[in-house]
MARVEX-168505 format. One record per atom (N, C-alpha, C, CB): residue number from 1; residue in three letters; chain; atom name; x, y, z. Coordinates in Angstrom, 2 decimals, m for minus. Glycine has a CB too. Example, Ala and Ser with C-alpha at 12.3 -4.5 7.8 and 13.67 -1.06 7.14 Angstrom:
2
SITE pos code unit site      px      py      pz
SITE   1  ala    A    N   13.19   m5.69    7.80
SITE   1  ala    A   CA   12.30   m4.50    7.80
SITE   1  ala    A    C   13.20   m3.30    7.80
SITE   1  ala    A   CB   11.31   m4.47    9.05
SITE   2  ser    A    N   12.85   m2.25    7.08
SITE   2  ser    A   CA   13.67   m1.06    7.14
SITE   2  ser    A    C   12.90    0.03    7.87
SITE   2  ser    A   CB   14.08   m0.60    5.72
//
This chain:
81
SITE pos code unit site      px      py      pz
SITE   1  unk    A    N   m7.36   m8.85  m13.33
SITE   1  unk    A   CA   m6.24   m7.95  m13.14
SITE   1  unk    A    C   m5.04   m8.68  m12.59
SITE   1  unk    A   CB   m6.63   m6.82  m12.24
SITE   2  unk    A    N   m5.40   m9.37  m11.61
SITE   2  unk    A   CA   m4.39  m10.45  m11.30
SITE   2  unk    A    C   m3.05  m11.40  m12.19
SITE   2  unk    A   CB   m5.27  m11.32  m10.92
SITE   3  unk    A    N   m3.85  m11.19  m13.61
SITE   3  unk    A   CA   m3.67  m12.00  m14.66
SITE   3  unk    A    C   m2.34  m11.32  m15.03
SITE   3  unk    A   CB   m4.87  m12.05  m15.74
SITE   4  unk    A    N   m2.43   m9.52  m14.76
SITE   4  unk    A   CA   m1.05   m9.15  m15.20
SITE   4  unk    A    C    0.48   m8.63  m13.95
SITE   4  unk    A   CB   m1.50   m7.83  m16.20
SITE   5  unk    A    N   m0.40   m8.76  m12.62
SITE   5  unk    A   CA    0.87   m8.87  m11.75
SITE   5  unk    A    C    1.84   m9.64  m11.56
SITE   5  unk    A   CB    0.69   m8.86  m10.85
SITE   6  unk    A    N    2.97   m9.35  m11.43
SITE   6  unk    A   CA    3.97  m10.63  m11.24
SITE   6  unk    A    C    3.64  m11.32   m9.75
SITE   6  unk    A   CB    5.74  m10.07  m11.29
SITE   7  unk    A    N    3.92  m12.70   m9.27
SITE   7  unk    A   CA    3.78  m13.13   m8.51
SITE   7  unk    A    C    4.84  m13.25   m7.55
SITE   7  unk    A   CB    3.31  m13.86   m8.87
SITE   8  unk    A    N    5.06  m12.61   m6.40
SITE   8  unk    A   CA    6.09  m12.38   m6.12
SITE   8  unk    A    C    6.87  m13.92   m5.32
SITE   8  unk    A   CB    5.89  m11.06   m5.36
SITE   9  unk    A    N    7.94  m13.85   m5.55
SITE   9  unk    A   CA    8.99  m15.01   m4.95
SITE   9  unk    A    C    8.61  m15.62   m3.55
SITE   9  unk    A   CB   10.52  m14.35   m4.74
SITE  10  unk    A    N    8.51  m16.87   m2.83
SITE  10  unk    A   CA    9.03  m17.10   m2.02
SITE  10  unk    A    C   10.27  m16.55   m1.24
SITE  10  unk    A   CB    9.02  m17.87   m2.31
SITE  11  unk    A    N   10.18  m16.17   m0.19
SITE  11  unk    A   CA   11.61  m15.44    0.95
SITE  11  unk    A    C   12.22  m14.49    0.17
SITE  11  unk    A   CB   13.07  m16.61    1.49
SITE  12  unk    A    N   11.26  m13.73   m0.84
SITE  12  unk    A   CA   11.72  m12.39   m1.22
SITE  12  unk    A    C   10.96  m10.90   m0.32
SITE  12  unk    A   CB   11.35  m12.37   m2.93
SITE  13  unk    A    N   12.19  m10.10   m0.83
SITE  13  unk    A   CA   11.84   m8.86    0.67
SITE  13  unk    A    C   11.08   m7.80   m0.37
SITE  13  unk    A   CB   13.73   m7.85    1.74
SITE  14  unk    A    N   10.37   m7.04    0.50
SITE  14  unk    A   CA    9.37   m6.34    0.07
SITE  14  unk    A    C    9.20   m4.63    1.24
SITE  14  unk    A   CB    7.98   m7.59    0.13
SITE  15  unk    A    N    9.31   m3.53    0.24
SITE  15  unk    A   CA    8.97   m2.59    1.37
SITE  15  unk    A    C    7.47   m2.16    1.09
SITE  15  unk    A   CB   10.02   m1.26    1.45
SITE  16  unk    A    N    6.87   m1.56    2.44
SITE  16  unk    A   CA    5.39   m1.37    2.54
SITE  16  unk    A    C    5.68    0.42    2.45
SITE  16  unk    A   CB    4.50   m2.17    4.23
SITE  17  unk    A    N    4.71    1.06    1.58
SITE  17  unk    A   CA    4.76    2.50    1.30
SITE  17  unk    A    C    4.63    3.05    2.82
SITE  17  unk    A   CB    3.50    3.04    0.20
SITE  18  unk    A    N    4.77    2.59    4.03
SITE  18  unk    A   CA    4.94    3.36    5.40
SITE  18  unk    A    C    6.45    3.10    5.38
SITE  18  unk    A   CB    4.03    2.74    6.90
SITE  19  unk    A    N    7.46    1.77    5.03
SITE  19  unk    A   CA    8.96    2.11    5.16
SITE  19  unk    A    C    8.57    0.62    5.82
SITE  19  unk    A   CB    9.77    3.70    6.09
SITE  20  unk    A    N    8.27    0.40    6.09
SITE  20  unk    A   CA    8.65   m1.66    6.85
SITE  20  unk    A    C    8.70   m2.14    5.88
SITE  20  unk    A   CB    7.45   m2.80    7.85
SITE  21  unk    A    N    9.48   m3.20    6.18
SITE  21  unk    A   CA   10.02   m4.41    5.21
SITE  21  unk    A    C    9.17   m5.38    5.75
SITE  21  unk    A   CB   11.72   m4.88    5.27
SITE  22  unk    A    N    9.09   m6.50    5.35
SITE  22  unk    A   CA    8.61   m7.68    4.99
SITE  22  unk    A    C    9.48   m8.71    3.63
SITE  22  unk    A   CB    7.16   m7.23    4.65
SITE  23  unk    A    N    9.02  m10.43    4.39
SITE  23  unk    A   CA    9.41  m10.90    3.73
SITE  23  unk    A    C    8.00  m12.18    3.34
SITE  23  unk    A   CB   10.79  m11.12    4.26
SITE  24  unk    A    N    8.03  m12.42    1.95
SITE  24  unk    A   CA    7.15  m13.36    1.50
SITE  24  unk    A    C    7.24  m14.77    1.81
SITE  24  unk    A   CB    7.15  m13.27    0.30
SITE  25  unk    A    N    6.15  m15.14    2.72
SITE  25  unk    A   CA    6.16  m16.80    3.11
SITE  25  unk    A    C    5.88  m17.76    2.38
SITE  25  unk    A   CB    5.38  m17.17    4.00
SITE  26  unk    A    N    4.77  m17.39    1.35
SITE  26  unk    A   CA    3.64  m18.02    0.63
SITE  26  unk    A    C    2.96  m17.18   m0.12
SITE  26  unk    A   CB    2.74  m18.62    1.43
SITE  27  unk    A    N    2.60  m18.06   m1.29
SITE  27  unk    A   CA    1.55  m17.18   m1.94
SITE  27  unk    A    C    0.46  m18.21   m2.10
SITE  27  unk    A   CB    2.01  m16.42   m3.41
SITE  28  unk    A    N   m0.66  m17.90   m2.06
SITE  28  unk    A   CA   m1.97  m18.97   m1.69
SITE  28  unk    A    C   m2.78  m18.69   m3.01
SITE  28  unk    A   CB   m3.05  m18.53   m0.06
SITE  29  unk    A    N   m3.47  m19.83   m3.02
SITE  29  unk    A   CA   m4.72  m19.51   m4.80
SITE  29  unk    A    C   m4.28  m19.33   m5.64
SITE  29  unk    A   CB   m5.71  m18.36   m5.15
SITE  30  unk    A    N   m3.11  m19.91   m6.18
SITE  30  unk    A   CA   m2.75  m19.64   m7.70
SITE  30  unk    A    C   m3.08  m20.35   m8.35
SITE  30  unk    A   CB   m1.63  m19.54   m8.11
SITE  31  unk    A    N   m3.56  m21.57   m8.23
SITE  31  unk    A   CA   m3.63  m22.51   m8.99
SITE  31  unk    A    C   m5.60  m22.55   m8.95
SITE  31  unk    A   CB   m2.58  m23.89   m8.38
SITE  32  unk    A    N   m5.93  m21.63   m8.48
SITE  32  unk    A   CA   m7.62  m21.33   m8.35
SITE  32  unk    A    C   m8.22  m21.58   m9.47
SITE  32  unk    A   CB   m8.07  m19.89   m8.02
SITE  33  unk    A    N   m9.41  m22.40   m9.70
SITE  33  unk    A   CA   m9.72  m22.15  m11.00
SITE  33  unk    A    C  m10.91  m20.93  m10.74
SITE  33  unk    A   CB  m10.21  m23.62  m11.83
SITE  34  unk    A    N  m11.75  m20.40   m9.51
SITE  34  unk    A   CA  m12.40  m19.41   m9.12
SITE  34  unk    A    C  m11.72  m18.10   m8.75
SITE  34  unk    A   CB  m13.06  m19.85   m8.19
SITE  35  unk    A    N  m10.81  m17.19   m9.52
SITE  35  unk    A   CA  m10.43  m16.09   m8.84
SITE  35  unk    A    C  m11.18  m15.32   m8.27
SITE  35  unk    A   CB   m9.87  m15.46   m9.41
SITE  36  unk    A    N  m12.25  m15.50   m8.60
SITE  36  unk    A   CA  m12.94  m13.82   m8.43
SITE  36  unk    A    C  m13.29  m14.26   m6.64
SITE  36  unk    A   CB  m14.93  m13.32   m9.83
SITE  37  unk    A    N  m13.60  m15.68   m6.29
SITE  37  unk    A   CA  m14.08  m16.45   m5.00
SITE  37  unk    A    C  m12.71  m16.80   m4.13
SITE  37  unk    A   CB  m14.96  m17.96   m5.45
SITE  38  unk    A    N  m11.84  m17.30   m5.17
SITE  38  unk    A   CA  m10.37  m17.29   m4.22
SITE  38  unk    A    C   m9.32  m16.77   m5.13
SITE  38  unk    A   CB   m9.82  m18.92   m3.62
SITE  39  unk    A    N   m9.06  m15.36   m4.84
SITE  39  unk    A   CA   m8.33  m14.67   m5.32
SITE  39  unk    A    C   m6.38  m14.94   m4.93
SITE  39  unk    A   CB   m9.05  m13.43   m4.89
SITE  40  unk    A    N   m5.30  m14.77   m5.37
SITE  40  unk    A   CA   m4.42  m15.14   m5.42
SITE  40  unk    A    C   m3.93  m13.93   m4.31
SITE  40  unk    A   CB   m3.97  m15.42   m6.78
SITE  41  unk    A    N   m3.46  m14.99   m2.65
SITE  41  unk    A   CA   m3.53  m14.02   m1.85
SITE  41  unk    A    C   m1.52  m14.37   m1.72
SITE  41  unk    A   CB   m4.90  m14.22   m0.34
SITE  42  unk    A    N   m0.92  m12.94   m1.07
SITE  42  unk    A   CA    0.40  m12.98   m0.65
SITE  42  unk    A    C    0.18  m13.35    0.67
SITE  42  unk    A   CB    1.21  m11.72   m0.83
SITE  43  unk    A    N    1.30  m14.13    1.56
SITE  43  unk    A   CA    1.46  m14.32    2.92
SITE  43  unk    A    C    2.52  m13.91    2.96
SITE  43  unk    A   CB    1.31  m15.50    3.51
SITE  44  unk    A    N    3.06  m12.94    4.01
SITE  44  unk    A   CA    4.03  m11.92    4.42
SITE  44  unk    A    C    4.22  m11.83    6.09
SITE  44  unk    A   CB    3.51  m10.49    3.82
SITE  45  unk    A    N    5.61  m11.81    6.38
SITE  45  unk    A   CA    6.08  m11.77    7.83
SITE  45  unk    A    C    6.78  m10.60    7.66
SITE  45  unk    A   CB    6.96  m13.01    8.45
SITE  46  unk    A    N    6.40   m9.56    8.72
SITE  46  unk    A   CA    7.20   m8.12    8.71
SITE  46  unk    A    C    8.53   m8.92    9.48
SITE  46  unk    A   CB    6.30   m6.49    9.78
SITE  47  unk    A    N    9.40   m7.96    9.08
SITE  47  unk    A   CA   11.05   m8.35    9.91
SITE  47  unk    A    C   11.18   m7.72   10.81
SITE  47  unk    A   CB   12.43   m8.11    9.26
SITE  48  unk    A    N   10.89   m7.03   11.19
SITE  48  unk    A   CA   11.55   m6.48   12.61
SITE  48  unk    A    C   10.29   m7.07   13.72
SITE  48  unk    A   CB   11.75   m4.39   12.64
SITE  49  unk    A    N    8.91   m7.15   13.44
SITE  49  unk    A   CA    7.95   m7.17   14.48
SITE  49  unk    A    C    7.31   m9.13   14.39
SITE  49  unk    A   CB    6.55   m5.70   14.03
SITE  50  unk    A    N    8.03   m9.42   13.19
SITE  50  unk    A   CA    7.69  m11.14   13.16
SITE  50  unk    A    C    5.93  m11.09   12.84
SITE  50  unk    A   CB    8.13  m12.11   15.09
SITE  51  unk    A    N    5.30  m10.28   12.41
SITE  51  unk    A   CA    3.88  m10.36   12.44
SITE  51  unk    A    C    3.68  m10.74   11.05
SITE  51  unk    A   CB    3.11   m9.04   12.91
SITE  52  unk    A    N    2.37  m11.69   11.13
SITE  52  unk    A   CA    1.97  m12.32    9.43
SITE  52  unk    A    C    0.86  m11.19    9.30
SITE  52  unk    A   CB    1.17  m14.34    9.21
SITE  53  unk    A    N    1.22  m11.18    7.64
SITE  53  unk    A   CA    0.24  m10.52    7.11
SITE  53  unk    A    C   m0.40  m11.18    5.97
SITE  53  unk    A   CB    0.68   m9.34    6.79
SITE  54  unk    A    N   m1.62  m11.28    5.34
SITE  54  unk    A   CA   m1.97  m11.75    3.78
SITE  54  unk    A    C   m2.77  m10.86    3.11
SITE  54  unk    A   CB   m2.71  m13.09    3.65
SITE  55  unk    A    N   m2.53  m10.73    1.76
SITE  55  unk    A   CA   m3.33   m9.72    1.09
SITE  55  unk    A    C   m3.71  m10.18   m0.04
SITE  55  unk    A   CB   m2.73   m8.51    0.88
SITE  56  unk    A    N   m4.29   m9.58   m1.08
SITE  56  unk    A   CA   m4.68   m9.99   m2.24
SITE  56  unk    A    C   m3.20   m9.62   m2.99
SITE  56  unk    A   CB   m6.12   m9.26   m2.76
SITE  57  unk    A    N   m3.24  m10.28   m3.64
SITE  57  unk    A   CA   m2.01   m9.95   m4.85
SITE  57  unk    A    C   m2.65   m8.69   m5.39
SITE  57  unk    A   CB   m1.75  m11.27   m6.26
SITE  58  unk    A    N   m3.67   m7.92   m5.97
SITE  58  unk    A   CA   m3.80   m6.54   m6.14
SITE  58  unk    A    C   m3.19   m5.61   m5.00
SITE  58  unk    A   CB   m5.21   m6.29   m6.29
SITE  59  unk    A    N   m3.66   m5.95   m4.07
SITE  59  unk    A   CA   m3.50   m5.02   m3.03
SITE  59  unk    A    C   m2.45   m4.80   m2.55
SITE  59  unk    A   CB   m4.10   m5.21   m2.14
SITE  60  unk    A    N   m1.74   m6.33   m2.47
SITE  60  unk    A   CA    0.02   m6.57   m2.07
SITE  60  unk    A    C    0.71   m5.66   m3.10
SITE  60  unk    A   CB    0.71   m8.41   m2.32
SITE  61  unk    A    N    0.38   m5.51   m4.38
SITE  61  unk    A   CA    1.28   m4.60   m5.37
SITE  61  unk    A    C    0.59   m2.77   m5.38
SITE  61  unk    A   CB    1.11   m5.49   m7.26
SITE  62  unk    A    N   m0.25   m3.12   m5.33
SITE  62  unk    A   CA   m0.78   m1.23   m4.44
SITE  62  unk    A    C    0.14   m0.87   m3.02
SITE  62  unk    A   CB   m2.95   m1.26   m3.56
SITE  63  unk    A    N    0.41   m1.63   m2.49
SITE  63  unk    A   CA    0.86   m0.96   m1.47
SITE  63  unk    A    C    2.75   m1.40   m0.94
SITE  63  unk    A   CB   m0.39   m1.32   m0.31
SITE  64  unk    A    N    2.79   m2.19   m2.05
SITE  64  unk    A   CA    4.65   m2.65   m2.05
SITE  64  unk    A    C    5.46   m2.47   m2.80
SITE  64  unk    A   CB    5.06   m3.82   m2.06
SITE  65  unk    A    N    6.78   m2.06   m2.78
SITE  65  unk    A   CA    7.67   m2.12   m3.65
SITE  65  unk    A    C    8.85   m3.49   m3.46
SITE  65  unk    A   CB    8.24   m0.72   m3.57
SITE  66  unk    A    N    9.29   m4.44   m4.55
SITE  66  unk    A   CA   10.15   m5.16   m4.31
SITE  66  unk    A    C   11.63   m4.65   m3.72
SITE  66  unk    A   CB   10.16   m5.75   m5.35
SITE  67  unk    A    N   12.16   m5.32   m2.74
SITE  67  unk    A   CA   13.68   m5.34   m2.26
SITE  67  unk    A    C   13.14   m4.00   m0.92
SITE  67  unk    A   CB   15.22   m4.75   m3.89
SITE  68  unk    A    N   14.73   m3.85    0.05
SITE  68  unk    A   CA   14.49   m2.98    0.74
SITE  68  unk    A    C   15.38   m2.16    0.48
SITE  68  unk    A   CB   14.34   m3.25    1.85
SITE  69  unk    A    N   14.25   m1.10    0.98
SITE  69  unk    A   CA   14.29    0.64    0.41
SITE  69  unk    A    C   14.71    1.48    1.88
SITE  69  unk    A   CB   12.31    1.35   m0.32
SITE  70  unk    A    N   15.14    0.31    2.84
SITE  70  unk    A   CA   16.18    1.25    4.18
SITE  70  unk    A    C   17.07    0.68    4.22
SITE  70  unk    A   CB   15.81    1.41    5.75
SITE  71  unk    A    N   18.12    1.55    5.02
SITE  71  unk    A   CA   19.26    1.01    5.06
SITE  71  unk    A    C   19.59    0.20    6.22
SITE  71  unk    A   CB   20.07    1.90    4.89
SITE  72  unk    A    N   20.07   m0.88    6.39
SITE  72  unk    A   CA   20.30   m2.06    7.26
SITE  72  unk    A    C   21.45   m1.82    7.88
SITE  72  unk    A   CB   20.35   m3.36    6.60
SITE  73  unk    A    N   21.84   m1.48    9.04
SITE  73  unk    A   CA   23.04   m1.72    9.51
SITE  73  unk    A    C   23.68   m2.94    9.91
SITE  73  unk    A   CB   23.10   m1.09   10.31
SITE  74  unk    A    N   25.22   m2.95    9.46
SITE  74  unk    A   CA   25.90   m4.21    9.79
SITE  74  unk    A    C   25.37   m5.25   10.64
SITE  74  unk    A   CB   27.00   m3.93   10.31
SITE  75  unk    A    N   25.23   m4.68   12.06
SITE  75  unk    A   CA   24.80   m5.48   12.84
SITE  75  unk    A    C   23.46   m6.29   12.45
SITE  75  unk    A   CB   24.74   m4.80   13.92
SITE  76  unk    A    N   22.69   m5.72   12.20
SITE  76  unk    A   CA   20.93   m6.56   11.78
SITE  76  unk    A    C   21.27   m7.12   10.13
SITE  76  unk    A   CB   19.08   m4.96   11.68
SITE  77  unk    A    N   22.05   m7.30    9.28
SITE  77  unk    A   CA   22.47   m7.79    8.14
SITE  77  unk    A    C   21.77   m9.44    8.18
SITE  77  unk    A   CB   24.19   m7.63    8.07
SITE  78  unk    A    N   21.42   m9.86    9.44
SITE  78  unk    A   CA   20.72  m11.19    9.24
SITE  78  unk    A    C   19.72  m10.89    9.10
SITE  78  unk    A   CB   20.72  m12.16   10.11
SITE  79  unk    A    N   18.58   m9.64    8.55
SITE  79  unk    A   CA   17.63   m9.72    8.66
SITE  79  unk    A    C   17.55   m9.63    7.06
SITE  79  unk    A   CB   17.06   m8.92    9.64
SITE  80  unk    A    N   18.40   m9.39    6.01
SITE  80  unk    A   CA   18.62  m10.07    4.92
SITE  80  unk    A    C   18.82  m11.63    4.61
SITE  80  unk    A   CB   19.50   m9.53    4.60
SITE  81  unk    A    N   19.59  m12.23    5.23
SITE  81  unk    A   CA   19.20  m13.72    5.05
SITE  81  unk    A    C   18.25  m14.40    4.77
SITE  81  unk    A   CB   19.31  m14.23    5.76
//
């Protein structure tokens, strides 16, 4: 299944179906020749709380939408950078 998700970008932003953003650090196991043993995982830092997260690339696209889906005020605009 993996085979048909897109792989998402390096330091691209991501919202989580609760409303946090996140941004992509890494993506790990792509180059696996065992998916089913090392599956193609996302590494993710939420923005406001700095916490890592990693998931399966299934799971990362079950539960994310690309870009952010709140609105940023002027002041925090570096948290787009």
């Amino acid at each position: 299944m993996s085979d048909e998700l897109a792989i998402p970008g390096d330091k691209t932003f991501w919202t989580h179906h609760s409303g946090r953003v996140y941004r992509v650090i890494a993506v790990a196991n792509v180059h696996s020749d065992d998916q089913e043993r090392y599956p193609i995982t996302v590494v993710y830092r939420g923005v406001t709380k700095k916490r890592v997260w990693s998931k399966s690339l299934v799971r990362f696209h079950a539960t994310m939408t690309q870009g952010v889906r709140i609105a940023t005020p002027p002041e925090n605009k570096w948290l787009l950078e």
